[in-house]
N, C-alpha and C positions, 0 to 999 in steps of 0.2 A: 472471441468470447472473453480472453483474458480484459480485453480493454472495455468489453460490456459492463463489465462486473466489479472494473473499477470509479465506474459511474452510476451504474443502473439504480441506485439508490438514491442516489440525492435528490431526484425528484419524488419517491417517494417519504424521503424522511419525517413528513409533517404525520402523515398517514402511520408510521410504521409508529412512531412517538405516539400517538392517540391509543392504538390497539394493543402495545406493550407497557404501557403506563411507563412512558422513560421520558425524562428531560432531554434541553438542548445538548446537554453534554454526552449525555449515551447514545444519544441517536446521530451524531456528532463523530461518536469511536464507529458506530454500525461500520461507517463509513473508511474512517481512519485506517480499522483493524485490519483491513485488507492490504494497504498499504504500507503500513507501518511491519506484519510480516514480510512480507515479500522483500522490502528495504533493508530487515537486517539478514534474509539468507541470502541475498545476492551475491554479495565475493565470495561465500562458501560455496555458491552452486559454481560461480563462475570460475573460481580456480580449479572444484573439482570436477567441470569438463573439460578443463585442458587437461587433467590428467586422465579420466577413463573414456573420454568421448561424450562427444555434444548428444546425439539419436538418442543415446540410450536415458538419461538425464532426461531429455523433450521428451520420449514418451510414460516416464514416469511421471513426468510434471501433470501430464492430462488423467493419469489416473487419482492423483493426491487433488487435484484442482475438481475433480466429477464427485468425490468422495465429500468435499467441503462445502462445496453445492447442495449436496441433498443435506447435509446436516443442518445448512443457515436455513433451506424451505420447513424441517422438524422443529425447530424451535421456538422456545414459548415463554423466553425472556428476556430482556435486553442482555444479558450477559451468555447466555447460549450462543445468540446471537451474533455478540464480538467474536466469542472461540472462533464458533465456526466460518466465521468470514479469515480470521487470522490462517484456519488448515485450507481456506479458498486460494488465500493471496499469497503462501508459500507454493501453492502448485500454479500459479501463473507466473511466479518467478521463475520457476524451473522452465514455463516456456518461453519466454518473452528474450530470458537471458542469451539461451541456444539461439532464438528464431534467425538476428542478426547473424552472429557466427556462423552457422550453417548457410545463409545465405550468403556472405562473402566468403566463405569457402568455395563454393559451388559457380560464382557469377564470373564470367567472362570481364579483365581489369577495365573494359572499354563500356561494360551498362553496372557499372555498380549502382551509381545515382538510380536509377529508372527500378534496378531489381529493389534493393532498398528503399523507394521509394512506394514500391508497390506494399512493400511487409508494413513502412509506415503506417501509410494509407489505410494498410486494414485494421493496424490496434487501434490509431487514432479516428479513424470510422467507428471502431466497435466502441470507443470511449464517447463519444461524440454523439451516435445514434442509441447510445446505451439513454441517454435524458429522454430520446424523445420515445425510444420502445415501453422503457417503464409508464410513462402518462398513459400509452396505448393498453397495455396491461392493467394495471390497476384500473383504470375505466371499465374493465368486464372482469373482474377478477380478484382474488386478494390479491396481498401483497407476498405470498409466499411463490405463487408463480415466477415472479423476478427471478428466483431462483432454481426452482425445477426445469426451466427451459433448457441448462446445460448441464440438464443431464444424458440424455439423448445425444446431445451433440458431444461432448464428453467422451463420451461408450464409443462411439463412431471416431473422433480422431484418436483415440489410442489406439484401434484394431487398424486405422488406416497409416497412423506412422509408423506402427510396428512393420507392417510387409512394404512400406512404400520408402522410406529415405532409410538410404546407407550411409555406413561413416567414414567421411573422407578427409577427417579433418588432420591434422597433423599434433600428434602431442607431446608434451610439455617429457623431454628428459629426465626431470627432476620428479621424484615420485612422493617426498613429503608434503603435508600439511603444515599450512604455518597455524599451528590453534593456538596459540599466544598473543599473535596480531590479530586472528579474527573475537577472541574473547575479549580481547579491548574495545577493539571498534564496534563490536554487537551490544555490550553491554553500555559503551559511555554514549553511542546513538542512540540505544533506549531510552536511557537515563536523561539525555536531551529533550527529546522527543516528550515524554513525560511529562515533562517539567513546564514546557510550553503549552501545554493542554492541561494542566492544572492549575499553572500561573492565568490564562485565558478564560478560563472559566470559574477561578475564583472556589475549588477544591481543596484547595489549603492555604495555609498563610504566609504569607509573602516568605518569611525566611523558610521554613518548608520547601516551595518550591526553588527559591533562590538557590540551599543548600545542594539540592538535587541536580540543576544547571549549573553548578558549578565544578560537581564531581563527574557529570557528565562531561564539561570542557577539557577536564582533566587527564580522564582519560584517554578521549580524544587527540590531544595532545603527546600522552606517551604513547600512545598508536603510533604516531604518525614520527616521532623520533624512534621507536623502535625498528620502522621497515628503513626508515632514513640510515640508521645503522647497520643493516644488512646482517643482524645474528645468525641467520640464515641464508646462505647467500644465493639465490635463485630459486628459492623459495615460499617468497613471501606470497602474503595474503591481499595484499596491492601493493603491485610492482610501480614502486617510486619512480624508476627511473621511464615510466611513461611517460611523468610529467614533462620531460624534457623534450618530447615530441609537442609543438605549440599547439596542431592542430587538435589534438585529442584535449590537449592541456584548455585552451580556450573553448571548445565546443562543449564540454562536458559542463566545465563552470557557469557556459552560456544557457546550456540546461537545464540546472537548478535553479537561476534567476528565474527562465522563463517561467518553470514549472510554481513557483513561490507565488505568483503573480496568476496565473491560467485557473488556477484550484478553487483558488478563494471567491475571484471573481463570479465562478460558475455558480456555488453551493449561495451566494449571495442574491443570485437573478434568479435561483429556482424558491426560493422563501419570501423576493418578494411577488411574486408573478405568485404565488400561493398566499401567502397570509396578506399580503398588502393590496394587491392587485383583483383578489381573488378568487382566481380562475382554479380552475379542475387541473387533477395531474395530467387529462388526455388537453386540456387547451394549453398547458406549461407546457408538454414535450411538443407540440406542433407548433408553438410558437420558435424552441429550440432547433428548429428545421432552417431557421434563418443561417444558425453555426454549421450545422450538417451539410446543407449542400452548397453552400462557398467553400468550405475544406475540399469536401469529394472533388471541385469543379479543380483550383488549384494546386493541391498535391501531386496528382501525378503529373502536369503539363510541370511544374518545376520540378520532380525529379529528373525530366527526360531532358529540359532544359541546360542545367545544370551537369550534364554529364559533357554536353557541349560547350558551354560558354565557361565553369567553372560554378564554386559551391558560392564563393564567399559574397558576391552580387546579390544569392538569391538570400543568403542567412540576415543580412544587415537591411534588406530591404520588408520582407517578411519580418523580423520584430520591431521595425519603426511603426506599421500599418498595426500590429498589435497594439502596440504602445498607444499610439492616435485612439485606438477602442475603448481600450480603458478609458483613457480621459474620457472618452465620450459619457460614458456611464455615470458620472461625475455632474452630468448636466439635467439627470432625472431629479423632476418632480412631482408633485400633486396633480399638474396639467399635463407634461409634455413625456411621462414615464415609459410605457409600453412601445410608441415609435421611435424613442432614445434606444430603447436596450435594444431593438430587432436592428436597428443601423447599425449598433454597436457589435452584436453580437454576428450579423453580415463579414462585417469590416475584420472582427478578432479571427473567424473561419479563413478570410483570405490571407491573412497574416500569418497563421500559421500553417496554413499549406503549404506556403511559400518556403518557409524557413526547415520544418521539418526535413525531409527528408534527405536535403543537400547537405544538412548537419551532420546526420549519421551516417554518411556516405564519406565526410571530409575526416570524421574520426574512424569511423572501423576503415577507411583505406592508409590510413596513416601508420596505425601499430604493425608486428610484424604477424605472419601467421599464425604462432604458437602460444600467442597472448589476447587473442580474440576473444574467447571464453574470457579472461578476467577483465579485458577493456568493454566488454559489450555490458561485463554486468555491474560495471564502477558505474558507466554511464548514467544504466537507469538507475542503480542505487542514488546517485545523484537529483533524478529526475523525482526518487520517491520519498527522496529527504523534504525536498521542494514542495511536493505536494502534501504532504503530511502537516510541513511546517504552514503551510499557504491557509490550509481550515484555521487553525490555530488562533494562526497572524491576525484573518480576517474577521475572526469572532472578537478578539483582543481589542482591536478599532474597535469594533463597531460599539463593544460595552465601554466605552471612551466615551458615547453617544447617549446609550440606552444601557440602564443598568441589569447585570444580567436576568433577577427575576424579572423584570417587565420583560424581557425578550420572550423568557419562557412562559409568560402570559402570553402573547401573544401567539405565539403556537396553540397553545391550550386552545384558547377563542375560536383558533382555525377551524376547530368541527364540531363549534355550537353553531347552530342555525340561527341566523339573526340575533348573532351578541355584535357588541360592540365593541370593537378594535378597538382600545386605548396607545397610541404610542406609535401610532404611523408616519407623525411628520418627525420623529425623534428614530426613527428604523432611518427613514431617506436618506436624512442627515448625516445618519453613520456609514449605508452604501456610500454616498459621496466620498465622503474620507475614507473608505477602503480603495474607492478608485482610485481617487490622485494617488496615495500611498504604494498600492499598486502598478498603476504605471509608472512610476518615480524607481521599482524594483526592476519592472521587465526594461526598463531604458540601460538598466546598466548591463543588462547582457549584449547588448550591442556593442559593446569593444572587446569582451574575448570574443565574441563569435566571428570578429573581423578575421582572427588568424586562419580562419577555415582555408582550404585547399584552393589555388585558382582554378584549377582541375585537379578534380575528383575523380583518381584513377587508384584501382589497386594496384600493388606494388609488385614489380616482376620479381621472381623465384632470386635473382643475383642480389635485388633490394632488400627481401624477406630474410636472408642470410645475414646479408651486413646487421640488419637493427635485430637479429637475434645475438648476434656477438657482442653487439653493443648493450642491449639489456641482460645482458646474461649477468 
């Protein structure tokens, strides 16, 4: 459900814009806001379950995630709406961050690929079938349903992981918090973050936003010489000297490309297959079935793969097959659009089935046991920079194209019956150029993710010893 809810709107955003009276930019954050939480409480959650324990963290995360659900279905304005997806995507942080870590605590060092590739499988399923469950919903339903569905589900995994997993995880010696390193990196990634989505959408004026991306780099910067100094020594807030492990170090970077590139593309084929194309959200998420079941088909056959042969085959060969998609997407037009984007979107599903889960199998087998919590949740922090940045990015192109009011005309138009779209061969145009731009992005993850593991094995209790003394 965490990975539902990091998608389950973007097919409905055209819809959700019409009934909230909000432009492309608010209904734009609906989306973000989920995201953009979750990204900056990550190394907070993650450093603090290495210190009090992963279980307990994971099932508070499902009560804070069931709590933020029912508030996005109550709400009655596009800014209700942002909050409450923000208290959504800080309690899927709390689960997403644990789920790895718990599971490489638990998995026998010879199926990590296959168990990790199962937990993939199923965010990026819920991420994935979240496009096409919304179209299924909204066809018989408002759009607040989206969100009451987990609540049910919610109520049931808190009372099921309270009596069901125990904690076995091993923790962290060191009992302080570094809040000086996390107060930098939370605030200068906002401040980032911000800044690209204002710049994007044309919110303030260049120096404005300019000013803001630059105080955000800033701090960023002394973040990252602050942990490099060690003020604290075994206690920071991300452990630098991970980086010095390749495989974490390239797989996680490999992450953010991918994720920079996957985001954009998607939120891009769901507005035109709606306002251009102009199918219903139930014929948008059924078309999206072409991504669904080519991921479902190759994910787990390369996790199990991969536990065998090694990670780094399947990570470099899964984001070329991406990469190829993207471009493809680059090829729609006026005539050839809707069979472009289902090959494309085919071709992107098998590419990342491939690549996922041997990824995070080559990085969480790589760190030592006591740094899992904060390696699992750099990762996605990584992942969620990526994705946050990726809407941004994508909107930033495309108004390179089409200027932003004509974009948000064109939503508008979406739910007048028999208006006339002004401005479709000028949308194409700018899909095209988010493509190439795009793949141009995910191609360069293809050399960190080469340092992946050749085998993908966890690391025996004498290994886990050595690289705790060495990052200590």
């Amino acid at each position: 459900m965490a990975g539902v809810d990091a998608r389950i709107v973007l097919v409905g955003l055209p819809t959700i814009a019409v009934q909230l009276h909000a432009g492309v930019a608010e209904v734009i954050w609906v989306s973000q806001a989920y995201l953009f939480a979750s990204t900056l409480g990550l190394l907070l959650i993650g450093r603090t379950t290495d210190l009090v324990g992963r279980v307990k963290i994971y099932n508070y995360g499902f009560i804070v995630f069931t709590v933020g659900s029912g508030l996005a279905a109550l709400s009655f304005t596009s800014a209700e709406l942002i909050l409450s997806r923000m208290v959504q995507g800080a309690g899927a942080a709390m689960i997403i961050t644990n789920a790895a870590a718990i599971l490489t605590d638990a998995t026998p060092r010879n199926e990590l690929g296959k168990i990790l590739g199962m937990n993939s499988v199923a965010f990026r399923m819920g991420s994935i079938m979240g496009l096409t469950l919304s179209g299924v919903i909204l066809s018989i339903t408002s759009w607040r349903a989206l969100f009451y569905i987990n609540i049910p589900i919610g109520i049931f995994g808190t009372v099921w992981a309270h009596y069901r997993l125990k904690e076995i995880s091993t923790r962290d010696s060191y009992r302080r918090m570094d809040w000086v390193g996390f107060g930098t990196f939370s605030v200068g990634l906002g401040l980032v973050l911000l800044a690209m989505t204002y710049l994007s959408f044309g919110l303030t004026g260049y120096e404005p936003g300019f000013a803001m991306l630059a105080s955000g780099i800033a701090l960023l910067l002394f973040f990252i010489r602050y942990e490099l100094r060690g003020k604290i020594p075994g206690q920071p807030i991300l452990d630098m000297n991970l980086f010095k492990i390749k495989e974490f170090a390239g797989g996680s970077i490999a992450t953010m490309f991918n994720a920079i590139a996957w985001s954009g593309i998607l939120i891009m084929v769901s507005f035109y297959l709606q306002v251009i194309v102009g199918y219903t959200p139930l014929q948008t998420g059924l078309s999206l079935l072409a991504l669904d079941s080519t991921f479902i088909f190759a994910a787990p056959i390369s996790g199990r793969l991969s536990d065998k042969y090694g990670s780094r085959s399947f990570v470099m060969a899964g984001l070329t097959i991406s990469t190829v998609a993207f471009l493809l997407f680059a090829f729609i037009n006026a005539t050839t659009g809707v069979p472009v984007v289902l090959l494309a979107l085919g071709l992107l599903g098998v590419g990342t089935g491939m690549w996922v889960s041997p990824n995070i199998s080559s990085i969480m087998g790589s760190v030592p046991a006591n740094r899992r919590g904060i390696a699992s949740g750099f990762r996605i922090t990584l992942s969620n920079i990526g994705d946050t940045l990726s809407f941004g990015l994508a909107i930033l192109l495309m108004t390179l194209v089409i200027p932003y009011a004509a974009l948000n005309n064109l939503v508008d138009s979406y739910s007048i019956p028999g208006a006339v779209i002004v401005g479709k061969g000028e949308f194409i145009h700018g899909f095209q150029l988010v493509a190439v731009v795009l793949a141009s992005i995910n191609s360069i993850a293809i050399f960190p993710a080469s340092f992946a593991k050749k085998r993908a094995v966890l690391s025996t209790v004498e290994e886990d010893e050595k690289k705790v003394d060495a990052t200590a």
